[in-house]
MARKOLKE-735058 format. One record per atom (N, C-alpha, C): x, y, z; residue in one letter. Coordinates in steps of 0.02 Angstrom, whole numbers, plus 50000, padded with zeros to 5 digits. Example, Ala and Ser with C-alpha at 12.3 -4.5 7.8 and 13.67 -1.06 7.14 Angstrom:
<sites>
506604971650390a
506154977550390a
506604983550390a
506424988850354s
506844994750357s
506455000250394s
</sites>
This chain:
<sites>
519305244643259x
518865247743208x
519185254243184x
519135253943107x
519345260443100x
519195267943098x
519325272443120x
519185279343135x
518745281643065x
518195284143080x
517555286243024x
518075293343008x
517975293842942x
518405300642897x
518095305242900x
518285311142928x
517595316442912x
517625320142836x
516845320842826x
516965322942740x
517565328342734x
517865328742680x
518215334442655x
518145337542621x
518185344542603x
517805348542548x
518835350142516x
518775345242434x
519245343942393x
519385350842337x
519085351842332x
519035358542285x
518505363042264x
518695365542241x
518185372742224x
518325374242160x
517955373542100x
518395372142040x
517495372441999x
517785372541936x
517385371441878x
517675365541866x
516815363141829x
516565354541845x
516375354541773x
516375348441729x
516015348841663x
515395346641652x
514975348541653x
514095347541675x
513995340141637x
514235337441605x
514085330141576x
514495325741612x
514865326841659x
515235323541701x
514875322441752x
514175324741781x
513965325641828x
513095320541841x
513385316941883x
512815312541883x
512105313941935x
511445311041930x
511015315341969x
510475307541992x
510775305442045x
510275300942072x
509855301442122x
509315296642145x
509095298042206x
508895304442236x
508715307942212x
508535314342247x
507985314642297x
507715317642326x
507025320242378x
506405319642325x
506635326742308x
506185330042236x
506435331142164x
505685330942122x
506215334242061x
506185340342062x
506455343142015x
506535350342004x
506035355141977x
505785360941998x
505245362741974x
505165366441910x
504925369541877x
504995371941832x
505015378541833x
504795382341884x
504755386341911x
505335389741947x
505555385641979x
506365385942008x
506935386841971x
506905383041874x
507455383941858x
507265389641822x
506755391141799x
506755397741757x
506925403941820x
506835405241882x
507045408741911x
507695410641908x
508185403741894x
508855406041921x
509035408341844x
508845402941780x
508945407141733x
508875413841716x
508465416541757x
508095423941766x
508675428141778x
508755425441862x
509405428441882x
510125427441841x
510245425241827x
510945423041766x
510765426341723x
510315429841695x
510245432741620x
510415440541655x
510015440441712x
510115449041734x
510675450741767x
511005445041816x
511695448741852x
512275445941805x
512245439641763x
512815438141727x
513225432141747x
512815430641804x
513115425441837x
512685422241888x
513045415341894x
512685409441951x
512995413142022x
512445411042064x
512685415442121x
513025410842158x
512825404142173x
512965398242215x
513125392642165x
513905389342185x
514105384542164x
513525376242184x
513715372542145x
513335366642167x
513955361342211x
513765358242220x
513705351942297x
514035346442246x
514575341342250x
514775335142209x
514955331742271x
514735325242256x
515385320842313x
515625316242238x
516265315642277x
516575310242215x
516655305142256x
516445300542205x
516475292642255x
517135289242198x
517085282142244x
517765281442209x
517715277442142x
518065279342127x
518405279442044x
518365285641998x
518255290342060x
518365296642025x
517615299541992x
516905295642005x
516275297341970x
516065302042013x
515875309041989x
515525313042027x
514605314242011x
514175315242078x
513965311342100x
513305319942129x
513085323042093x
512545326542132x
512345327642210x
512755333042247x
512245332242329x
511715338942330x
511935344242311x
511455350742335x
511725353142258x
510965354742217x
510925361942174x
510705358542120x
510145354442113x
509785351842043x
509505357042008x
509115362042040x
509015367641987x
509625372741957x
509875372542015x
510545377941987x
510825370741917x
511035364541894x
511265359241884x
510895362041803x
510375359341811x
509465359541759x
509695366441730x
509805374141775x
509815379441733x
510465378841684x
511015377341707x
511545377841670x
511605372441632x
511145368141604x
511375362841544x
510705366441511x
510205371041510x
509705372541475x
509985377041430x
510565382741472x
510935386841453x
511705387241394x
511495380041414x
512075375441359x
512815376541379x
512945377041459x
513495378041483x
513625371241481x
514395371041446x
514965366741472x
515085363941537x
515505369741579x
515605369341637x
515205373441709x
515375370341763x
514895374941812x
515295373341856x
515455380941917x
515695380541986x
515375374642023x
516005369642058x
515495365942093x
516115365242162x
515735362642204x
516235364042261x
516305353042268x
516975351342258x
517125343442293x
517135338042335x
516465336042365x
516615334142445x
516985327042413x
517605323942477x
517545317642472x
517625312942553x
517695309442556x
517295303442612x
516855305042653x
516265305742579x
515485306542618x
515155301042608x
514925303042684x
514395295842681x
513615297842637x
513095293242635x
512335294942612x
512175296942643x
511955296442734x
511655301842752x
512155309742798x
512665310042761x
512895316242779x
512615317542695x
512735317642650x
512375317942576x
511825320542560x
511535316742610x
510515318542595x
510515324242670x
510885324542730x
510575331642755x
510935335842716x
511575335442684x
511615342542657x
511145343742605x
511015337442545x
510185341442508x
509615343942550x
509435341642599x
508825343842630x
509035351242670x
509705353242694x
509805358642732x
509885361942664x
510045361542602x
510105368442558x
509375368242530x
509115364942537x
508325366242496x
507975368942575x
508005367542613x
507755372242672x
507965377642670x
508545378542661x
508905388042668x
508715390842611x
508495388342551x
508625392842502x
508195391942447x
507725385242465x
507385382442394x
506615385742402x
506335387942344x
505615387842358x
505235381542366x
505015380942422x
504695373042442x
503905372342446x
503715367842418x
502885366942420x
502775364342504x
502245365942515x
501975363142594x
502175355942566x
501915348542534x
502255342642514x
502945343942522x
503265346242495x
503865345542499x
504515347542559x
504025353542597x
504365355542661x
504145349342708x
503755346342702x
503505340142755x
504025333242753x
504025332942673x
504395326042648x
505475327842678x
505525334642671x
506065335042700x
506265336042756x
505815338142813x
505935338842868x
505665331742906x
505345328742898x
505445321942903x
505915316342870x
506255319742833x
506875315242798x
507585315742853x
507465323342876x
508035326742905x
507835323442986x
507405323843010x
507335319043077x
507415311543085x
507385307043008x
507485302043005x
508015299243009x
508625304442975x
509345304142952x
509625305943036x
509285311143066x
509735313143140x
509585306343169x
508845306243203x
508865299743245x
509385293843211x
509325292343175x
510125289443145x
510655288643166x
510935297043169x
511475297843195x
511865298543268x
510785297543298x
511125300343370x
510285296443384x
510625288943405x
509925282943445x
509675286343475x
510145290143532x
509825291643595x
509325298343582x
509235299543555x
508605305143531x
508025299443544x
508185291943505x
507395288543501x
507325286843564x
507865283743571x
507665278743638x
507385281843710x
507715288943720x
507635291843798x
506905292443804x
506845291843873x
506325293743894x
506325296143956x
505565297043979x
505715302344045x
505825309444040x
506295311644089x
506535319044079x
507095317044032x
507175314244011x
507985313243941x
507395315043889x
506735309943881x
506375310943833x
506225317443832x
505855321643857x
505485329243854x
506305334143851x
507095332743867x
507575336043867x
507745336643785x
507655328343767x
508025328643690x
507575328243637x
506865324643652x
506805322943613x
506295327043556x
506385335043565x
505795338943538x
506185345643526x
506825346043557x
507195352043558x
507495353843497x
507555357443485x
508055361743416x
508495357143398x
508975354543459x
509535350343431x
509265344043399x
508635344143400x
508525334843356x
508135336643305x
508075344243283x
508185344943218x
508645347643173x
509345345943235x
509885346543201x
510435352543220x
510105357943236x
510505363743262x
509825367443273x
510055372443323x
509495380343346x
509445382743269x
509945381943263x
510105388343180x
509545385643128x
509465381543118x
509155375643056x
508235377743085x
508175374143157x
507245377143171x
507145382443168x
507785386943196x
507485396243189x
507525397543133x
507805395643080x
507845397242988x
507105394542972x
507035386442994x
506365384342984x
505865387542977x
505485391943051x
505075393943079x
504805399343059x
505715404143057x
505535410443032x
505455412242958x
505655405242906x
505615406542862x
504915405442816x
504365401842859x
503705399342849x
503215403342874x
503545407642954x
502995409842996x
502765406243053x
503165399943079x
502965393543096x
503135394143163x
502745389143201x
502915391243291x
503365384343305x
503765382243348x
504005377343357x
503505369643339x
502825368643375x
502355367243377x
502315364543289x
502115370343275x
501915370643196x
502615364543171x
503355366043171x
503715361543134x
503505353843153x
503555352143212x
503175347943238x
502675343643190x
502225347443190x
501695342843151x
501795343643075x
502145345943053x
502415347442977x
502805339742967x
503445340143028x
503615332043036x
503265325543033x
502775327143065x
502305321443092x
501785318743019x
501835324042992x
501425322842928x
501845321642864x
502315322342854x
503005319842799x
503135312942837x
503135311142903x
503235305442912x
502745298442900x
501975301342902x
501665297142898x
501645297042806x
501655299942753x
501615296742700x
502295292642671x
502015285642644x
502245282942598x
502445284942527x
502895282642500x
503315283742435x
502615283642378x
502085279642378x
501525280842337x
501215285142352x
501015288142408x
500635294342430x
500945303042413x
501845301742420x
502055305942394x
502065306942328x
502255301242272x
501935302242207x
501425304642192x
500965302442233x
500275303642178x
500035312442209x
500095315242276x
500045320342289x
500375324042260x
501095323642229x
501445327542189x
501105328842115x
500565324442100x
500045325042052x
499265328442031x
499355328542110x
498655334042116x
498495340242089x
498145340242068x
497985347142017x
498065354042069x
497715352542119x
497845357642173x
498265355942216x
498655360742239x
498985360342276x
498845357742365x
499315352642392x
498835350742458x
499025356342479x
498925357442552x
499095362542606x
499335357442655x
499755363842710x
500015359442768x
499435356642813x
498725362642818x
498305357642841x
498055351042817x
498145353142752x
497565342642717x
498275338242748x
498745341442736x
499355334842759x
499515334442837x
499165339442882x
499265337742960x
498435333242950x
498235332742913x
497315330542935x
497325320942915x
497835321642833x
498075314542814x
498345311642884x
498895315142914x
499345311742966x
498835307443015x
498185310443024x
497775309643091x
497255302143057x
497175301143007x
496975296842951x
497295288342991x
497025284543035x
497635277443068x
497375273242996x
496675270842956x
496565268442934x
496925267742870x
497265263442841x
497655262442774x
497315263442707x
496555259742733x
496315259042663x
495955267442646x
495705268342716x
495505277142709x
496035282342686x
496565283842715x
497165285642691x
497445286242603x
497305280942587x
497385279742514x
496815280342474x
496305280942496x
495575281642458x
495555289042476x
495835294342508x
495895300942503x
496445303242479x
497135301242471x
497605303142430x
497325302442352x
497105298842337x
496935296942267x
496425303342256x
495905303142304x
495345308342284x
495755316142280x
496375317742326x
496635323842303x
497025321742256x
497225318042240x
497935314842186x
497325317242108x
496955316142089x
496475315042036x
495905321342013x
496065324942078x
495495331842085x
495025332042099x
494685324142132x
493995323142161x
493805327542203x
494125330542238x
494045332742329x
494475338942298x
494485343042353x
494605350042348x
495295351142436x
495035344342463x
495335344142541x
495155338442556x
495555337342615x
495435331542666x
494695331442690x
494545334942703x
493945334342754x
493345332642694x
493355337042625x
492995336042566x
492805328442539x
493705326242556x
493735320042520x
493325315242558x
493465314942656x
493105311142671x
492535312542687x
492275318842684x
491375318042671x
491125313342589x
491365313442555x
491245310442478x
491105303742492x
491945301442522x
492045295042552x
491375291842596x
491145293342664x
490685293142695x
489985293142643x
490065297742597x
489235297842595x
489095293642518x
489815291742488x
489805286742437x
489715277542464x
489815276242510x
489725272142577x
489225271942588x
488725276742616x
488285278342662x
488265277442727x
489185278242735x
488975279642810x
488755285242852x
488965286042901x
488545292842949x
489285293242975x
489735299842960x
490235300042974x
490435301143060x
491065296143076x
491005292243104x
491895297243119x
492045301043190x
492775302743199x
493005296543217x
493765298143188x
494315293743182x
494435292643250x
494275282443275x
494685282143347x
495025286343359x
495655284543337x
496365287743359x
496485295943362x
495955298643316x
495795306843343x
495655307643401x
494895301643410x
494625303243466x
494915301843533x
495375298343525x
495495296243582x
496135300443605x
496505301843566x
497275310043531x
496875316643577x
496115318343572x
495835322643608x
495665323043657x
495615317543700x
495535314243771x
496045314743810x
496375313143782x
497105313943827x
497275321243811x
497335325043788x
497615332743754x
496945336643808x
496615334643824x
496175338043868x
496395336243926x
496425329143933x
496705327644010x
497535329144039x
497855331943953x
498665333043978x
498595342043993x
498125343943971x
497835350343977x
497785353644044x
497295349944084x
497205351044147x
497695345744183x
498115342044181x
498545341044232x
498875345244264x
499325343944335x
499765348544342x
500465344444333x
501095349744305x
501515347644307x
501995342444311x
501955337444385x
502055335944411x
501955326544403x
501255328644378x
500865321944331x
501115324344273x
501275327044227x
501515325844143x
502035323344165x
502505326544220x
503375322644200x
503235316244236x
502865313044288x
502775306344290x
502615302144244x
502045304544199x
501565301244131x
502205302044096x
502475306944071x
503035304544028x
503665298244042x
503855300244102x
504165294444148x
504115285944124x
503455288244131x
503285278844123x
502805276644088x
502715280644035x
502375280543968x
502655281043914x
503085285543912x
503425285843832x
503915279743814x
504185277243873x
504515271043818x
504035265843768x
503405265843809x
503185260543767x
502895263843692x
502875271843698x
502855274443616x
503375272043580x
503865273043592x
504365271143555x
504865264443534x
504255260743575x
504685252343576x
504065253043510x
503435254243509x
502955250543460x
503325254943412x
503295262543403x
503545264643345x
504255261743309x
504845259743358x
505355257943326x
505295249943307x
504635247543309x
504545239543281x
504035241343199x
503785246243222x
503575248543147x
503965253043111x
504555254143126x
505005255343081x
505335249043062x
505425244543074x
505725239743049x
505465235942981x
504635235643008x
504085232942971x
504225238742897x
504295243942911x
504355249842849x
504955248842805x
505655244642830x
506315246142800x
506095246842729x
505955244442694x
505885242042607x
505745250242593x
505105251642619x
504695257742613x
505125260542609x
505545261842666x
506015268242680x
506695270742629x
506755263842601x
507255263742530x
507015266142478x
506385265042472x
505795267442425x
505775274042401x
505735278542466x
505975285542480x
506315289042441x
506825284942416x
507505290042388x
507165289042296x
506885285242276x
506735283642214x
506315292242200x
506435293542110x
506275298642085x
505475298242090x
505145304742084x
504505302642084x
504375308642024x
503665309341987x
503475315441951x
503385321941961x
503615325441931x
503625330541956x
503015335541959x
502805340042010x
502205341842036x
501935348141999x
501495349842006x
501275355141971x
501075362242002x
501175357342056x
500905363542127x
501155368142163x
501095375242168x
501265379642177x
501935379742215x
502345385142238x
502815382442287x
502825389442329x
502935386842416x
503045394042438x
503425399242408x
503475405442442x
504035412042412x
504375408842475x
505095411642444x
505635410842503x
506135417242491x
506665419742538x
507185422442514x
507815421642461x
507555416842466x
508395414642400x
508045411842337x
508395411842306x
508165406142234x
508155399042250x
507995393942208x
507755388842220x
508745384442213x
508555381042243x
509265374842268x
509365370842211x
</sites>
């Protein structure tokens, strides 16, 4: 078999902006984001950060990191733009470097910090099985630590750049993972903006048809929140609201992992967690289509976006 190429960074050069192709992305670009950098370019005189190309072969270059920086300079009616050359890149060395420069530097909506940090755990386990598969003390060693979201450097940028406790990225993951490619559309549509709570509260949602009968109600402006939407839900029904099994039963154990000692969690993990991850990695299979789905463009949102330190990616 032959030896995998590691990418190469080919040049550093001015690129001719109509030469430059833009597929598949995460997100689109906000509007908000490119007038920023235009902001900045009118006042210092210049782009601060080159953009990201891989050239694939036959010489077509090919968008990885800097759609707003991309968007400002063809608004600006530039010709050319600094862009830096990768070549023998693969797609997902491609898509973490978009998701690691829109983490370092992009202003990100709570939707959109979820949809990428669950993109970026999807792409590692990828690259490295043994993150899914371990269990036991391998499981509680690898499978929650800094390195399986990639580097220390990447969760402490994370954390500190949100305010966020380890914990907190955690369920930010857990909630970018549970929506679908329609759920991310249509939330990118919501008049209001979700929060990371309505999207840790969706995650906790097992029911499909409930799930989608509250995306729609924030997708449309019915509901104001999760919890809004499914009181509406319930009392358009007439039922007598009714907690979610899988909450209830998520709180049973979180009380009983509460008061254990020690000694019982690393056994319970021992000889419990494989069978999380045999059912989860059979419903990833059931998802493949979905998961291709993912990369397709969706509309672009209207909804606010955090402040960050840098300009938008």
């Amino acid at each position: 078999m032959a030896e995998k190429k590691a990418p190469r960074l080919m040049q550093i050069d001015r690129v001719a902006v109509a030469e430059i192709e833009i597929s598949n992305r995460l997100r689109p670009v906000s509007e908000a984001g490119v007038e920023s950098i235009m902001a900045s370019i009118e006042e210092t005189g210049v782009m601060k950060d080159a953009v990201h190309l891989r050239q694939k072969k036959g010489g077509k270059l090919v968008l990885i990191a800097g759609g707003h920086r991309l968007e400002a300079a063809k608004r600006l009616g530039w010709s050319e733009i600094e862009a830096k050359v990768w070549a023998d890149v693969t797609d997902d060395w491609a898509r973490l470097m978009e998701i690691d420069d829109n983490i370092a530097g992009a202003e990100l909506s709570p939707l959109d910090t979820a949809v990428f940090l669950a993109a970026r755990k999807r792409i590692y386990e990828k690259l490295h099985p043994e993150t899914r598969h371990a269990v036991g003390s391998a499981l509680a060693a690898k499978r929650w630590d800094a390195a399986e979201l990639g580097s220390v450097a990447f969760a402490t940028a994370t954390a500190e750049k949100f305010g966020m406790t380890d914990r907190q990225v955690r369920k930010i993951v857990a909630a970018g993972g549970c929506l679908d490619p329609r759920d991310i559309m249509m939330l990118r549509q919501a008049p209001k903006a979700v929060t990371l709570k309505d999207l840790t509260e969706i995650a906790k949602i097992s029911e499909t048809v409930e799930r989608y009968d509250v995306v729609a109600a924030l997708s449309e402006g019915r509901a104001k929140s999760v919890a809004d939407a499914r009181r509406q839900r319930n009392a358009a029904s007439g039922d007598t609201p009714v907690e979610d099994p899988v909450e209830t039963a998520f709180k049973g154990l979180d009380k009983a992992w509460a008061r254990a000692p020690m000694a019982a969690k690393k056994r319970f993990l021992f000889e419990r967690a494989s069978e999380v991850w045999e059912a989860q990695n059979k419903g990833a299979a059931l998802n493949k289509h979905a998961e291709a789905d993912r990369d397709t463009p969706a509309p672009e949102s209207a909804a606010p976006a955090f402040t960050s330190r840098r300009g938008a990616a």
